[in-house]
N, CA, C and O atoms as a printed pandas DataFrame, in Angstrom:
     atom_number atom_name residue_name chain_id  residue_number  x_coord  y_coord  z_coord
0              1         N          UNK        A               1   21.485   -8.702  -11.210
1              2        CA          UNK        A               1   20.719   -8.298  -10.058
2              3         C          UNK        A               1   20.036   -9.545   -9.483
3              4         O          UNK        A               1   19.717  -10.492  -10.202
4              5         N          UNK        A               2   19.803   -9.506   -8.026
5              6        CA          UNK        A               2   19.118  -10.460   -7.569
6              7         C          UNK        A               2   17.837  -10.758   -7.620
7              8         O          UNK        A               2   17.073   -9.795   -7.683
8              9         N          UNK        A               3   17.298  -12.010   -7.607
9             10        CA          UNK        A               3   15.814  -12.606   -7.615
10            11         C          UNK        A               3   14.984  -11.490   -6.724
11            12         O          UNK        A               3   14.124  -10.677   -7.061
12            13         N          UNK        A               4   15.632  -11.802   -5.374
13            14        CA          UNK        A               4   14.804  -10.789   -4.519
14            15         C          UNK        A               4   14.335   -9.175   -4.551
15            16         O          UNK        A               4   13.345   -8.538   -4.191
16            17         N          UNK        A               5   15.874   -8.831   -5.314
17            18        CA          UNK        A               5   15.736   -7.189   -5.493
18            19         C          UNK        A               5   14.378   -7.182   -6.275
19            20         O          UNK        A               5   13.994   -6.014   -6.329
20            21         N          UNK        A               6   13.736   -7.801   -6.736
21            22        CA          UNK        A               6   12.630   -7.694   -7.967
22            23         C          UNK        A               6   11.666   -7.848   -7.393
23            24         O          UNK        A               6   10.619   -7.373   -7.833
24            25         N          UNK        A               7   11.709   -8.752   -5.906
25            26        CA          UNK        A               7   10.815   -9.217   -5.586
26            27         C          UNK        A               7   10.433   -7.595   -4.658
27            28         O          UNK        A               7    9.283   -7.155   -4.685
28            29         N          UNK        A               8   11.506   -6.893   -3.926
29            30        CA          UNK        A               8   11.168   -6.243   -3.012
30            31         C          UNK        A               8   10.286   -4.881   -3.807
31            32         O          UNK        A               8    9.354   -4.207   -3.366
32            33         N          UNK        A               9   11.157   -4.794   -5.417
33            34        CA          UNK        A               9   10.296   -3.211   -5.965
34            35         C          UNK        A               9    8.878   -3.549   -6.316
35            36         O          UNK        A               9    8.068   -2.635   -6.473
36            37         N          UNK        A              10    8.515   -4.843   -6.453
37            38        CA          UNK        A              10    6.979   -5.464   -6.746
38            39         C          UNK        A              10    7.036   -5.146   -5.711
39            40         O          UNK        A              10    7.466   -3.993   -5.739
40            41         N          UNK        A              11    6.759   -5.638   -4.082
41            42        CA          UNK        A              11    6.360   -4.910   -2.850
42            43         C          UNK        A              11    6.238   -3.358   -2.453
43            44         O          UNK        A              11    5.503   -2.797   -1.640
44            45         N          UNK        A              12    7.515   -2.727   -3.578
45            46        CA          UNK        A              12    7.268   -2.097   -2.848
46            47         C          UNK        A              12    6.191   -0.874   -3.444
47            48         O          UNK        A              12    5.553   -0.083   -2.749
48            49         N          UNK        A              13    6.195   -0.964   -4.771
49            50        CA          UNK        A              13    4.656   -1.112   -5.357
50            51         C          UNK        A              13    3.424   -0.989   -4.547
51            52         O          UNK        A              13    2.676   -0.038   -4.321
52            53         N          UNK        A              14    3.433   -2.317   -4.149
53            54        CA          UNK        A              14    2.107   -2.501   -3.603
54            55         C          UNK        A              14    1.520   -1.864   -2.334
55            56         O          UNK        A              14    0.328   -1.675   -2.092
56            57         N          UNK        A              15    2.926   -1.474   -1.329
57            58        CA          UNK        A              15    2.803   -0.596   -0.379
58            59         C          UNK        A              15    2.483    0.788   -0.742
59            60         O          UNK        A              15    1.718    1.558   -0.160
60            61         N          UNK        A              16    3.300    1.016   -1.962
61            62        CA          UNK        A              16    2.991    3.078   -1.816
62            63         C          UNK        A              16    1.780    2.736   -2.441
63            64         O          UNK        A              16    1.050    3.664   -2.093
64            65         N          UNK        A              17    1.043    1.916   -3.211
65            66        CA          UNK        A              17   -0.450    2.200   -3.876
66            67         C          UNK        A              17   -1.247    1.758   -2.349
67            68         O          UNK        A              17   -2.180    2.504   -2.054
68            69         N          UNK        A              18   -1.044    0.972   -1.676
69            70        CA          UNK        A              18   -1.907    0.870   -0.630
70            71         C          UNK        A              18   -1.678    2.009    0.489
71            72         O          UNK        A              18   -2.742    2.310    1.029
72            73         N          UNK        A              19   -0.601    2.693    0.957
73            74        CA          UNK        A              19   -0.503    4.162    1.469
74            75         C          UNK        A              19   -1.978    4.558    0.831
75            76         O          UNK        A              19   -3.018    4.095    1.297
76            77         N          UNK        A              20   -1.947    5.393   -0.197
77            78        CA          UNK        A              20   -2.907    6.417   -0.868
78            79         C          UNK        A              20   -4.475    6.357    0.212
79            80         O          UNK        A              20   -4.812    7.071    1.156
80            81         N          UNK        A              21   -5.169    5.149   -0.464
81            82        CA          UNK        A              21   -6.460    5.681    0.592
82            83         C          UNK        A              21   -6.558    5.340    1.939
83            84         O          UNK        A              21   -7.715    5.337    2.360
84            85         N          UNK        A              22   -5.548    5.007    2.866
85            86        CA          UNK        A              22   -5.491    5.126    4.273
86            87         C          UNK        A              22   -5.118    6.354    4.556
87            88         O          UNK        A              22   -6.139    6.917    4.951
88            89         N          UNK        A              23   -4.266    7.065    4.579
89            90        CA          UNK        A              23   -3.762    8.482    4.166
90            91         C          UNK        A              23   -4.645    9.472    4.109
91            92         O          UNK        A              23   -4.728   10.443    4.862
92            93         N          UNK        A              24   -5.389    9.158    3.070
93            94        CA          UNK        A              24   -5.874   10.222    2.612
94            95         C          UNK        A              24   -7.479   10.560    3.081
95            96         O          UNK        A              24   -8.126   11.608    3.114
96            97         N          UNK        A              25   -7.799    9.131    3.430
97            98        CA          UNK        A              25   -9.383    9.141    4.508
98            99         C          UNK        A              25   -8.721    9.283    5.718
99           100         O          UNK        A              25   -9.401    9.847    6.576
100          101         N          UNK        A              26   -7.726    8.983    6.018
101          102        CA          UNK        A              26   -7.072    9.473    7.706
102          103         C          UNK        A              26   -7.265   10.974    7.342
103          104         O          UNK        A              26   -8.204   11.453    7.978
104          105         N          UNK        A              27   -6.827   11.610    6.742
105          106        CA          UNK        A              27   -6.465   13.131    6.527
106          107         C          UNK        A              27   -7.488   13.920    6.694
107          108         O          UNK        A              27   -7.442   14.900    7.438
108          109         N          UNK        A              28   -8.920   13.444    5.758
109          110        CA          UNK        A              28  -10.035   13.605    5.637
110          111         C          UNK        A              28  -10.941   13.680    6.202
111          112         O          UNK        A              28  -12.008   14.171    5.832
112          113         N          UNK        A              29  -10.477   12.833    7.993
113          114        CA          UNK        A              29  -11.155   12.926    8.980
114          115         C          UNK        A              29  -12.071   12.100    9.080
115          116         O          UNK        A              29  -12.897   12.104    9.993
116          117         N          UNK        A              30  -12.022   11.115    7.939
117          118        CA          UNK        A              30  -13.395   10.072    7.461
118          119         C          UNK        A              30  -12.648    8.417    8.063
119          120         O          UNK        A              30  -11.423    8.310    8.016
120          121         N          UNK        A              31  -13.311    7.495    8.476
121          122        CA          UNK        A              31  -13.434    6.249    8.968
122          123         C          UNK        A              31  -13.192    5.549    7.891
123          124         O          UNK        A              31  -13.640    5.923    6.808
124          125         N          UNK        A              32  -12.481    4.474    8.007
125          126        CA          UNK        A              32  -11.817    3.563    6.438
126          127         C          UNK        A              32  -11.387    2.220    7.272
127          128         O          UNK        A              32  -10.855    2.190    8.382
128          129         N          UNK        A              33  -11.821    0.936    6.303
129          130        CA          UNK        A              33  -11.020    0.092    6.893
130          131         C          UNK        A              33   -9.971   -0.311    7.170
131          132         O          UNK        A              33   -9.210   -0.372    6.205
132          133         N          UNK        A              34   -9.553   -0.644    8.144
133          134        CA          UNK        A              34   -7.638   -0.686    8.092
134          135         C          UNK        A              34   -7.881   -2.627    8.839
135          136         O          UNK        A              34   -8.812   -3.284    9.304
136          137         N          UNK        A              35   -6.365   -2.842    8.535
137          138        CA          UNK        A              35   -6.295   -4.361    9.306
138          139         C          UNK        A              35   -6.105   -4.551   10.742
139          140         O          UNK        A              35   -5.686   -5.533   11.356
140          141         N          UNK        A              36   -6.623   -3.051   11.276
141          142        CA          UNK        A              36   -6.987   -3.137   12.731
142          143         C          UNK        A              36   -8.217   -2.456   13.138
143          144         O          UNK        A              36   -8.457   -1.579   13.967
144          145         N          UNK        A              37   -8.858   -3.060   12.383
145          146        CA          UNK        A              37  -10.104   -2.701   12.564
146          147         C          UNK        A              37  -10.785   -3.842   12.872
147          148         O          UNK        A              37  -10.157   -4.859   12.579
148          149         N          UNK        A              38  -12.015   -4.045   13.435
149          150        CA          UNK        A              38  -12.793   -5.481   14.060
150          151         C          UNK        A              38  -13.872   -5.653   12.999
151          152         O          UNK        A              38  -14.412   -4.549   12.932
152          153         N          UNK        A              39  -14.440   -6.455   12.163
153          154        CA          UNK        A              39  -13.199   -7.314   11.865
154          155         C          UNK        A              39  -12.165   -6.680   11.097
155          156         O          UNK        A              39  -12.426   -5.540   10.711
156          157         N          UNK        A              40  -10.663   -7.330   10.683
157          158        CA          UNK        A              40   -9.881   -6.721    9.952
158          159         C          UNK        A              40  -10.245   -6.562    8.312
159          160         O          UNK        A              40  -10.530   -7.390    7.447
160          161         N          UNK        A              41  -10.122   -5.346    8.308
161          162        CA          UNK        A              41  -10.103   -5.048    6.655
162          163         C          UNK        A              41  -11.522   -4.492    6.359
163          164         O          UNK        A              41  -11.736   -3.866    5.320
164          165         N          UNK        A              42  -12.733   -4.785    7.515
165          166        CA          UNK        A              42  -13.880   -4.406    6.864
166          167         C          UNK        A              42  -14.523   -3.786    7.934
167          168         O          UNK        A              42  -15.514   -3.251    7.437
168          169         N          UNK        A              43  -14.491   -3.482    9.584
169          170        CA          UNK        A              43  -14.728   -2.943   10.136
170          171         C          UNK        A              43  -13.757   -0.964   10.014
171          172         O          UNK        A              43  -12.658   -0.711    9.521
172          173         N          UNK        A              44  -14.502   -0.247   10.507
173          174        CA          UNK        A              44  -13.969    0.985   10.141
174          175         C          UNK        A              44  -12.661    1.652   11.083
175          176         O          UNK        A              44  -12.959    1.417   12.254
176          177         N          UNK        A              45  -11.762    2.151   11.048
177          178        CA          UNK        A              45  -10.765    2.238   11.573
178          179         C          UNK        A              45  -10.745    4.233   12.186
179          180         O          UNK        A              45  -11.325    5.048   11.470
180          181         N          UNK        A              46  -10.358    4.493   12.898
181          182        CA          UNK        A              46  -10.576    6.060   13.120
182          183         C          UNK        A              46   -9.452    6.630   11.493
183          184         O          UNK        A              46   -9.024    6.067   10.485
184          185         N          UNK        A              47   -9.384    8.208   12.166
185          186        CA          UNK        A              47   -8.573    8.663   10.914
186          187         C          UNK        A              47   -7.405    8.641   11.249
187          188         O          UNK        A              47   -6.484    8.783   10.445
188          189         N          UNK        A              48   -7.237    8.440   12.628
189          190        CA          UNK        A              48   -5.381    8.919   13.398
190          191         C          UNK        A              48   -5.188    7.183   12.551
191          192         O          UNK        A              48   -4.187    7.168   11.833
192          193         N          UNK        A              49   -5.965    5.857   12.562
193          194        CA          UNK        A              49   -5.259    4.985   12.535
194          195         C          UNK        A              49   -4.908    4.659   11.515
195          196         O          UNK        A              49   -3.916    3.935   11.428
196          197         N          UNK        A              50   -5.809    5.208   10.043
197          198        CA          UNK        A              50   -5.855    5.259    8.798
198          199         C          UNK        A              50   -4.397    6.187    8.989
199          200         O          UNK        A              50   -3.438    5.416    9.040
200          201         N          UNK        A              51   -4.072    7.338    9.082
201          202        CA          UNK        A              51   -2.782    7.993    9.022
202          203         C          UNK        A              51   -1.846    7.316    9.057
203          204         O          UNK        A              51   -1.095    7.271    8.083
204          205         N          UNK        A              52   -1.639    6.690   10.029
205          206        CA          UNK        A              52   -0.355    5.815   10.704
206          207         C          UNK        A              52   -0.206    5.019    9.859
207          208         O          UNK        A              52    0.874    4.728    9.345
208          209         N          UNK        A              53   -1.610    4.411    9.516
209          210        CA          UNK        A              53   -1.154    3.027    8.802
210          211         C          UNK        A              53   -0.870    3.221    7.124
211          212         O          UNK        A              53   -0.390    2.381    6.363
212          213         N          UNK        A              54   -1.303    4.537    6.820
213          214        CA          UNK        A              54   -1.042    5.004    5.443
214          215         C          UNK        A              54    0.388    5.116    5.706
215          216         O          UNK        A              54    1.182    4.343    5.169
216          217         N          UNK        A              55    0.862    6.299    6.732
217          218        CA          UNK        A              55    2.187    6.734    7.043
218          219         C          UNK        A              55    3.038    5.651    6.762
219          220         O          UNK        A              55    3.756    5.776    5.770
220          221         N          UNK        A              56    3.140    4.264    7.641
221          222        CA          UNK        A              56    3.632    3.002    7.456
222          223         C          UNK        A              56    3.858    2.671    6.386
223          224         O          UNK        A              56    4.986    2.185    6.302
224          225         N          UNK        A              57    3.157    2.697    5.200
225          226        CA          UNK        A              57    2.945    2.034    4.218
226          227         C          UNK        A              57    4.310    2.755    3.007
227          228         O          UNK        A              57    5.213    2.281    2.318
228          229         N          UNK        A              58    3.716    4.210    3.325
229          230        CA          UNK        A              58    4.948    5.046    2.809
230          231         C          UNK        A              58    6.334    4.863    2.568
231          232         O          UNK        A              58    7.000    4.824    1.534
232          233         N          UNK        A              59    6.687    4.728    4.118
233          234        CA          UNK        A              59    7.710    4.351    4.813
234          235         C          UNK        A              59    8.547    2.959    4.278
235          236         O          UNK        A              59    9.744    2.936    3.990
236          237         N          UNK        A              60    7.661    1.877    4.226
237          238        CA          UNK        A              60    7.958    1.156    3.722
238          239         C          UNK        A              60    7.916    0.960    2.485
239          240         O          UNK        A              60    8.730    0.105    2.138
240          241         N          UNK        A              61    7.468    1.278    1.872
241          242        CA          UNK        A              61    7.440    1.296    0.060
242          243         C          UNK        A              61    8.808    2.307   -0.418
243          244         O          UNK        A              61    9.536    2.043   -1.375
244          245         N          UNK        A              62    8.959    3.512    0.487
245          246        CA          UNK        A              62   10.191    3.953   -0.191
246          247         C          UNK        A              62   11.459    3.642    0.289
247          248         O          UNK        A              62   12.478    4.048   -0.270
248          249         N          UNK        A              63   11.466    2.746    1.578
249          250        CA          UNK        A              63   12.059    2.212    2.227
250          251         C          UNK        A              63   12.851    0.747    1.386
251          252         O          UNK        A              63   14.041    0.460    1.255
252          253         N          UNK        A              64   11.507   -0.002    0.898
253          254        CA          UNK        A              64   12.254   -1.159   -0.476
254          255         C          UNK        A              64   12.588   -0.891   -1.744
255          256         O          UNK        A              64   13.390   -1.598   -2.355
256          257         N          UNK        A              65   11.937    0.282   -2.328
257          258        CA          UNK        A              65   12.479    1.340   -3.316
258          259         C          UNK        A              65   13.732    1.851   -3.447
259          260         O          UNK        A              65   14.547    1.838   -4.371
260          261         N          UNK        A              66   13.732    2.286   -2.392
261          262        CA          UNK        A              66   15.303    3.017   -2.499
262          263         C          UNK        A              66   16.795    2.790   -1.432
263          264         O          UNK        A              66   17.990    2.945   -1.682
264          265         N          UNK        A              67   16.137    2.401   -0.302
265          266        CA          UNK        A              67   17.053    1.755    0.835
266          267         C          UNK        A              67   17.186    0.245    0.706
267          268         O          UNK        A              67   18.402    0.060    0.656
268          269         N          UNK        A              68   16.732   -0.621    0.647
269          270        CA          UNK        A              68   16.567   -1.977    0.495
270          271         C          UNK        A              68   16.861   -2.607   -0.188
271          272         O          UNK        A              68   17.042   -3.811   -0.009
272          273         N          UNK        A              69   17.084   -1.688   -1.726
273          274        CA          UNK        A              69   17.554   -2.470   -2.698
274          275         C          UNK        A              69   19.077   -1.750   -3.380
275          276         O          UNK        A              69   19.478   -1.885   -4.536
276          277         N          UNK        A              70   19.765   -0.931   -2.208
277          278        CA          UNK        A              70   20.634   -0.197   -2.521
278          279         C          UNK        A              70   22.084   -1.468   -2.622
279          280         O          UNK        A              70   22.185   -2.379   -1.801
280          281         N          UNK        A              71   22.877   -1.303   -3.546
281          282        CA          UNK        A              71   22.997    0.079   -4.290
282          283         C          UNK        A              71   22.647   -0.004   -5.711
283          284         O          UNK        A              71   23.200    0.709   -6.550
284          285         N          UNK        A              72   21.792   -0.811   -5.979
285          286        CA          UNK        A              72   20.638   -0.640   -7.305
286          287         C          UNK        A              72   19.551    0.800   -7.124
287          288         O          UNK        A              72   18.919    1.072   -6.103
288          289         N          UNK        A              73   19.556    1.356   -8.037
289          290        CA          UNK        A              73   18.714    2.620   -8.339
290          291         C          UNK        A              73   17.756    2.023   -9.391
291          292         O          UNK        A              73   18.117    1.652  -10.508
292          293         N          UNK        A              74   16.438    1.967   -8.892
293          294        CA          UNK        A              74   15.656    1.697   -9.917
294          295         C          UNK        A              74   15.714    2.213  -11.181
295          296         O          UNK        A              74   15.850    3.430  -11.304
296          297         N          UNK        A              75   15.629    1.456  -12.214
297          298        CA          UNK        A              75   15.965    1.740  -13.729
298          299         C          UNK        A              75   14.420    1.563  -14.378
299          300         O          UNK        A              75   13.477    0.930  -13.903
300          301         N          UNK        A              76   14.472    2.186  -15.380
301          302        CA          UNK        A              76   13.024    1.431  -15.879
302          303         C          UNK        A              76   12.210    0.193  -15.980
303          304         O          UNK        A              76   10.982    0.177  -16.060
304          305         N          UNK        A              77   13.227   -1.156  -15.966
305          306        CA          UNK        A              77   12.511   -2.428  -15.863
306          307         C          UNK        A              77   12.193   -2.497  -14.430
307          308         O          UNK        A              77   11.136   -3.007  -14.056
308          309         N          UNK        A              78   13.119   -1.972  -13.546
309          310        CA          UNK        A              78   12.568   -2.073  -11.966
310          311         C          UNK        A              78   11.263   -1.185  -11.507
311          312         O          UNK        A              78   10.372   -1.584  -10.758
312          313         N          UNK        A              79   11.327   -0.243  -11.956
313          314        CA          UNK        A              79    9.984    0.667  -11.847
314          315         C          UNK        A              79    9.048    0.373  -12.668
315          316         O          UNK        A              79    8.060    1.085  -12.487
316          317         N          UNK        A              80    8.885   -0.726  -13.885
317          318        CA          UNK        A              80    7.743   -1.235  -14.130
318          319         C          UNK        A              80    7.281   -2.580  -13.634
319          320         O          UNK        A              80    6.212   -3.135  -13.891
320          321         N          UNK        A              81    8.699   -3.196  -12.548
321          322        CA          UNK        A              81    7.576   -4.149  -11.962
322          323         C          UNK        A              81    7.268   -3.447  -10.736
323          324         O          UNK        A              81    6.699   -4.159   -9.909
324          325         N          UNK        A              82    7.504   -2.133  -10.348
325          326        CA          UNK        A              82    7.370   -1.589   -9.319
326          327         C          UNK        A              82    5.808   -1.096   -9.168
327          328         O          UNK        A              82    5.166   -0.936   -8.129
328          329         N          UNK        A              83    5.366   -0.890  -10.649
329          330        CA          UNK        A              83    4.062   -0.335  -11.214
330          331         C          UNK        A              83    3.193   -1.848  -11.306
331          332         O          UNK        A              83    2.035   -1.886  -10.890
332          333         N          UNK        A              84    3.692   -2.777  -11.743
333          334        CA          UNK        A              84    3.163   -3.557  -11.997
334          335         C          UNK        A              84    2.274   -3.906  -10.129
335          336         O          UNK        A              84    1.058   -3.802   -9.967
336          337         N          UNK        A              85    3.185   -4.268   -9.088
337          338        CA          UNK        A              85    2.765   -4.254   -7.934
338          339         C          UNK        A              85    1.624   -3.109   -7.175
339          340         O          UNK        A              85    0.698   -3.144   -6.365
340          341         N          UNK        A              86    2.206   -2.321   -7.836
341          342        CA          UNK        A              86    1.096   -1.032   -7.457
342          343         C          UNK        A              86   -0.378   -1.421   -8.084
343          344         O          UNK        A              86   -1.420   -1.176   -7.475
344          345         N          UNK        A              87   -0.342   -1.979   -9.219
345          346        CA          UNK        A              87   -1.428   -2.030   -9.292
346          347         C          UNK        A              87   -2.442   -3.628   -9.468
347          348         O          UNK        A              87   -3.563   -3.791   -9.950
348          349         N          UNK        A              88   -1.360   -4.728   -8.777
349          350        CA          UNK        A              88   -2.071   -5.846   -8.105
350          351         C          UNK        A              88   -2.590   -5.212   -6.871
351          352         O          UNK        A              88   -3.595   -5.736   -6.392
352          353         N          UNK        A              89   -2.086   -4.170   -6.262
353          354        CA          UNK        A              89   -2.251   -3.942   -5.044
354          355         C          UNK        A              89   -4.211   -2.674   -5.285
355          356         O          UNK        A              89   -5.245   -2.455   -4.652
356          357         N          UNK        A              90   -3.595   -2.299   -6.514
357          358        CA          UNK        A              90   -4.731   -1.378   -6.423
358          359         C          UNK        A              90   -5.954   -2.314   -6.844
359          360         O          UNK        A              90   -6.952   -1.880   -6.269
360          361         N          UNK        A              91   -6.280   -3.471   -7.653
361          362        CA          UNK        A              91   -7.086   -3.872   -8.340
362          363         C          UNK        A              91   -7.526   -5.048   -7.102
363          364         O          UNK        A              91   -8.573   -5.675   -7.266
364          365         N          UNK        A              92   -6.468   -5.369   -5.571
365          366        CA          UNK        A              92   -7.144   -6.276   -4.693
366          367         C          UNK        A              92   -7.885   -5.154   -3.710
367          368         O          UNK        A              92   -8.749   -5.555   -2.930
368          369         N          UNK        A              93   -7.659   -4.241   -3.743
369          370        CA          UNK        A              93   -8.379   -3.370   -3.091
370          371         C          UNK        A              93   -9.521   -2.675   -3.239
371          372         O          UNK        A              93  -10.444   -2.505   -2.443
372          373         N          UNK        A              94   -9.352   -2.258   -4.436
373          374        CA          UNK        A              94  -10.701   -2.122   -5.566
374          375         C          UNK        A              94  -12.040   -3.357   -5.177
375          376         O          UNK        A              94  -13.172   -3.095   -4.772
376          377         N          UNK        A              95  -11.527   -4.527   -5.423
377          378        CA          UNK        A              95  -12.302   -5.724   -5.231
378          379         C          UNK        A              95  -12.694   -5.384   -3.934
379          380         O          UNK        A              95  -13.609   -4.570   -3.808
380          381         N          UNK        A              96  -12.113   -5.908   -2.866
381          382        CA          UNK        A              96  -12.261   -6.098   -1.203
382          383         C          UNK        A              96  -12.998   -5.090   -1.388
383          384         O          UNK        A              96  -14.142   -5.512   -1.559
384          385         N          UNK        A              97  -12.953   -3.292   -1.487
385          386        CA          UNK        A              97  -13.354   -2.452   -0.508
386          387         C          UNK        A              97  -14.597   -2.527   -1.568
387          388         O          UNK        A              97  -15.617   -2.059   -1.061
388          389         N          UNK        A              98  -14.779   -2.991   -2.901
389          390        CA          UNK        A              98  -15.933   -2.306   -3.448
390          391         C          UNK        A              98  -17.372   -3.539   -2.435
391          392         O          UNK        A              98  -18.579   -3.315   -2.339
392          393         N          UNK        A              99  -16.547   -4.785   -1.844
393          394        CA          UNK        A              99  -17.568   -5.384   -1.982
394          395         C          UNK        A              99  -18.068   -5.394   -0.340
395          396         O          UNK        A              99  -19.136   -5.801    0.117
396          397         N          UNK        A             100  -16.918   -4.805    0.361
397          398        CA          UNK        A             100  -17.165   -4.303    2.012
398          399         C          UNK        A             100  -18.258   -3.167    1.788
399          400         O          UNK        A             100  -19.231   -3.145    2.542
400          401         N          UNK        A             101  -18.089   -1.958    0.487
401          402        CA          UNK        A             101  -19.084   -1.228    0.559
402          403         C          UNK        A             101  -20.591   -1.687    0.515
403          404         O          UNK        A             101  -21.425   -1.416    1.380
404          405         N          UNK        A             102  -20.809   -2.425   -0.626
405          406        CA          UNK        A             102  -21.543   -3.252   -1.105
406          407         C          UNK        A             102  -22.493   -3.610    0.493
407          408         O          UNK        A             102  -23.676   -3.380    0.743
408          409         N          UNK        A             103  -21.565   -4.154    1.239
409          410        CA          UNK        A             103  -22.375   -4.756    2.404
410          411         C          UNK        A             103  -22.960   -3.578    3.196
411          412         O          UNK        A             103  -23.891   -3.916    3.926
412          413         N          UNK        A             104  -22.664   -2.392    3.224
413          414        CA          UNK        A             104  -23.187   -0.951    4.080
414          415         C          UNK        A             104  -24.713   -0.665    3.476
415          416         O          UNK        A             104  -25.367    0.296    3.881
């Protein structure tokens, strides 16, 4: 298998864990930072934009998951660096948003 295929299920990791709380504060009707927000990442974003940009994220995570890296079917070593990305992605977000809260 290729260098890249590895590289894309780590991405694509990091996209479906970053989906979750845009998504789900879009859904919620609640304000969240998105990277179109002023400033990016720490100003608050509506919920339609949190949706979209959760939606996006989806899209693309199952998009390098399963279309992108076809015709490889993730096997267990691919879905644990797939996990592994999910949760660089969850632990830079954790950081950033705990310390954007921090500033409220």
């Amino acid at each position: 298998m290729a260098w890249y295929i590895w590289i894309a299920y780590f991405f694509a990791g990091m996209f479906l864990v970053n989906a979750v709380p845009h998504f789900v504060m879009g859904v919620c009707g609640r304000k969240f930072p998105s990277p179109f927000s002023k400033p990016p990442g720490e100003g608050l974003s509506s919920p339609l934009v949190n949706v979209l940009w959760g939606a996006f994220n989806f899209v693309a995570g199952y998009w390098l998951m399963f279309r992108g890296t076809a015709p490889f079917f993730p096997g267990t070593a691919q879905l644990i660096v797939a996990a592994a990305g999910g949760l660089a992605m969850a632990i830079m977000l954790a950081t950033h948003f705990g310390k954007v809260e921090a500033l409220r």
